[in-house]
VOTI-246099 format. One record per residue (C-alpha): x, y, z. Coordinates in steps of 0.5 Angstrom, whole numbers, plus 2048, in hexadecimal, padded with zeros to 3 digits. Each point is the difference from the previous one (the first is absolute). Layout:
BEGIN
XYZ
...
END
This chain:
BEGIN
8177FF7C1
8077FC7FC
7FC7FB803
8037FC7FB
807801801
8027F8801
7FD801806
8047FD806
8068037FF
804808800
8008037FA
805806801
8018047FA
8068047FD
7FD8057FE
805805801
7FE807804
8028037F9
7F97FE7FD
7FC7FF807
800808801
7FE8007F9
7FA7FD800
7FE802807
8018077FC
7FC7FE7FA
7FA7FC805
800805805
7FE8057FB
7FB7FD7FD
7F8800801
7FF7FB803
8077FF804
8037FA7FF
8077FD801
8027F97FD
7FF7FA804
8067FD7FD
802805807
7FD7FC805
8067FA801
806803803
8027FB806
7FA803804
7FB8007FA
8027F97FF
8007FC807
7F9804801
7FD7FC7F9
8037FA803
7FC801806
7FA8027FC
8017F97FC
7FF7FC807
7FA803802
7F97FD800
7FD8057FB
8058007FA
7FE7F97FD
8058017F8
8067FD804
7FD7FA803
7FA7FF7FA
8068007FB
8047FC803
7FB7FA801
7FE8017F9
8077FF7FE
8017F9804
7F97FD7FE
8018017F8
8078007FF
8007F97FD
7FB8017FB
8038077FF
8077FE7FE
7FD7FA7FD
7FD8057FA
8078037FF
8047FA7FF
8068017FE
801806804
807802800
800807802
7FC804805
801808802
7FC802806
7FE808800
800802808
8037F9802
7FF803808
8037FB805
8007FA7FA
7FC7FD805
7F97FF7FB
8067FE7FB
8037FB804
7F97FD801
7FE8007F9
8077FD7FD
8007FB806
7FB7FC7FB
8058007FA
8027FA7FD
8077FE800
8048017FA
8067FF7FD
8028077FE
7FF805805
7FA806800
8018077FF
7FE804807
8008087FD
7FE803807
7FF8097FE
7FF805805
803807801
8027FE807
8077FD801
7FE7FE807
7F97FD7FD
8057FC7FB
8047FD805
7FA7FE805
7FD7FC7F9
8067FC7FF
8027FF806
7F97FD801
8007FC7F9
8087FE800
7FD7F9802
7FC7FE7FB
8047FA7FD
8018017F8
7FE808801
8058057FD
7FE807802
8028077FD
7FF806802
7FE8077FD
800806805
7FB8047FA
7F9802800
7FB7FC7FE
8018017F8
8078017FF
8017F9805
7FC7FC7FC
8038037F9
8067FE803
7FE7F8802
7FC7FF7F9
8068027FD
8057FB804
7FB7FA800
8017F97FF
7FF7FF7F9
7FC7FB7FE
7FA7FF806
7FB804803
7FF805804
7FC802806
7FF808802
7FE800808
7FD807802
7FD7FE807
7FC804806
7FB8047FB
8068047FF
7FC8017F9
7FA805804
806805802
8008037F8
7F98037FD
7FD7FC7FB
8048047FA
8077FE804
7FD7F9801
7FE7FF7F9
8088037FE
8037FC804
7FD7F97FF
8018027F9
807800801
8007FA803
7FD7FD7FB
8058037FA
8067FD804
7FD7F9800
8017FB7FB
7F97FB7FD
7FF7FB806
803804806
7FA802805
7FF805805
7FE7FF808
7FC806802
7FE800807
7FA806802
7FB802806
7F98007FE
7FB804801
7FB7FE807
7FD804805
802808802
8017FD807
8047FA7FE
8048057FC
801806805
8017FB805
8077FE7FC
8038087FF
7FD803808
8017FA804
7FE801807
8087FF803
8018067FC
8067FC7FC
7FE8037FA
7FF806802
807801803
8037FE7F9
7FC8057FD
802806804
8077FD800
8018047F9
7FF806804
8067FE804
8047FD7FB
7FF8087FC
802803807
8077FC801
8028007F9
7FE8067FD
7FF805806
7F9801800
7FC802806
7F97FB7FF
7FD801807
7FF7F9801
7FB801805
7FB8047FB
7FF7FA7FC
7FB7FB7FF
8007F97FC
7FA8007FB
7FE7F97FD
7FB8027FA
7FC7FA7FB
7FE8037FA
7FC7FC7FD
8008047F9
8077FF7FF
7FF7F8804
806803804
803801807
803807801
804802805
802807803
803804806
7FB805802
802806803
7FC802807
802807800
8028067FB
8087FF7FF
8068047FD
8057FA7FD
8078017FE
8047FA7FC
807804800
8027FB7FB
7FA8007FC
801807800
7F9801801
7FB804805
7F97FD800
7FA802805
7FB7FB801
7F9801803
7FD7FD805
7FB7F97FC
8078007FB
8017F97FE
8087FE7FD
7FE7FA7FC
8047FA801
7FE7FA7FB
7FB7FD7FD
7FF7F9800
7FB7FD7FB
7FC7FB800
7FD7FB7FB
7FA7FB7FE
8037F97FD
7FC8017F9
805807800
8067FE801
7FF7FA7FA
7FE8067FC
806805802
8047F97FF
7FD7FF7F9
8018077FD
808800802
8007FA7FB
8007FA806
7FB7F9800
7FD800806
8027F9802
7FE7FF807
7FC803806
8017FE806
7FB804806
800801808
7F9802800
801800808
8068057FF
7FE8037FA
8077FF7FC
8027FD7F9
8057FD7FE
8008017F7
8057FB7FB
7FF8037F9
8047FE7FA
8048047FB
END
C-alpha cells in the first residue's frame, strides 16, 4: 500500500479530473486492471491511511521514527557541514522535526526544501517544522523529480546536502522505476552529499498481510475508497457492495499486492473516462504494489545508482531500515 507516503499525515493529491479519467481509462482497460495508487489520497483516502498508521499491525511509522531519534546524532555526525536538506514526501514533518531536533546549532541557517505534490500536505510540514531554531524551509509543490531538480538548483553553495525519502516510499516503483529514480537522485547530488532511504523489509507472509488486511477493516476501506472516489468524480456506477478487499504476498516478486475483487459479474460505466467494461465475478482491480527488500538488496540497488553505502541502521523486531549512502 503507499504504505510509505510519510505516514502519519494526509496526502492529498492535485491531480486534476482531467488526468484521473485518463489513467482510469488507461488502467481499467488493461489485462490485468489496474488504477494508480497515487488515487488513493483524496481527503478520505488520507484520513483512512492516518488511521492505517495508528494501527498495531503497521509498524513502518513507529519502527522509522524510533530509528530516527536513536541515530540521529551519529548520522548528522557524518554529514558535517550539512547546509542543505530536501525531504521527498515530507508528510506531517514530524519524522523531520525528529531528526533536526539534534542538529548542532550554527550560525548560518540550514536550508529546509520540503517537496510534495500536495499544497495541504506542504503547509501541514511547514506548519509542524516552523519552530525548528536556525531552520529556513522552502517549499516545492512538484513531484519528486522536477522538486528535487528545483532544490538542487537553489541550494547553499558551499556545504553538503542530505536527500531524505522516508515511509519506504521507495517499494511503491518496481525495481526498473526504483533503479531510475535513485539514479536521479544520484545525478542531482554533489561528491560528499548522502541519501537517507527508509525501506520495510522482508519478514513473514502473516506479519506482512497482517500490515494490508488488517482485522478492523481500516484498510480495506481505504482501499474500496477508490471506487467511491471514481463514483463521485467521474460518474462511475461501481457497486460498492460487490467488491472485496484482497491482500496477496508474492513471494516471486518480494512484494504486496493489493486488489478490489468483484464478488459478482458487473457492467461498469465511468462517463468521464469514456469507458464501459464488465468485469466477471473473481476479476480483480490491482490497486498497488508495495515491494520489499533484504538489507544486502537494498546496498546492491544503492551501489548500482553510484552511492556508498554508509551506514545500516536495522529494527529486526519491525523489520525496517533505514540506509545513509553518499554520493
Amino acid at each position: 500500500m503507499m504504505h510509505g507516503t510519510d505516514t502519519s499525515v494526509p496526502r492529498v493529491e492535485t491531480e486534476s479530473s482531467a488526468r484521473f479519467a485518463a489513467d482510469v481509462r488507461e488502467g481499467l482497460s488493461r489485462t490485468p486492471r489496474q488504477i494508480p495508487s497515487r488515487y488513493f489520497y483524496d481527503p478520505l483516502g488520507s484520513a483512512l491511511f492516518e488511521a492505517i498508521c495508528e494501527l498495531p499491525w503497521y509498524h513502518i511509522t513507529r519502527a522509522e521514527s524510533q530509528l530516527l531519534v536513536e541515530h540521529r546524532a551519529s548520522l548528522l555526525g557524518l554529514l558535517e557541514p550539512l547546509s542543505t536538506v530536501i525531504e521527498l514526501g515530507p508528510g506531517s514533518g514530524q519524522k523531520m522535526k525528529r531528526l533536526l531536533d539534534a542538529a548542532p546549532r550554527r550560525k548560518a541557517p540550514l536550508d529546509l526544501h520540503l517537496v510534495d505534490v500536495s499544497p495541504r500536505a506542504l503547509d501541514v510540514a511547514t506548519r509542524t517544522l516552523d519552530s525548528l531554531p536556525g531552520v529556513r524551509i522552502v517549499t516545492h509543490a512538484a513531484d519528486y523529480t522536477a522538486g528535487l531538480v528545483e532544490a538542487c538548483a537553489n541550494r547553499v553553495r558551499g556545504g553538503r546536502a542530505l536527500v531524505v525519502f522516508l515511509g519506504s516510499n521507495i517499494g511503491n516503483f518496481d525495481p526498473p522505476a526504483a533503479a531510475n529514480f535513485l539514479e536521479s537522485i544520484r545525478t542531482n547530488l554533489s561528491t560528499g552529499d548522502a541519501l537517507l532511504l527508509g525501506t520495510d523489509l522482508v519478514k513473514p507472509e502473516p506479519d506482512l498481510l497482517l500490515a494490508y488486511d488488517d482485522p478492523l477493516g481500516v484498510t480495506a476501506a481505504f482501499n474500496r475508497n477508490l471506487l467511491v472516489r471514481m463514483n463521485r468524480e467521474l460518474g462511475a456506477n461501481f457497486d460498492l457492495g460487490a467488491f472485496v478487499h484482497r491482500a496477496v504476498w508474492n513471494a516471486a516478486e518480494s512484494r504486496v499486492e493489493m486488489h478490489l475483487e468483484a464478488t459478482a459479474a458487473q457492467r461498469v460505466h465511468v462517463p468521464a473516462a469514456r469507458l464501459d467494461i464488465t468485469l466477471d465475478a473473481g476479476e480483480r482491480i490491482w490497486t498497488e504494489s508495495s515491494y520489499k527488500y533484504e538489507p544486502r538488496g537494498v546496498a546492491r540497488m544503492l551501489e548500482a545508482a553510484g552511492f556508498d553505502v554508509a551506514e545500516q541502521w536495522i529494527d529486526a523486531e519491525a523489520g525496517f531500515m533505514l540506509t545513509l549512502a553518499g554520493s
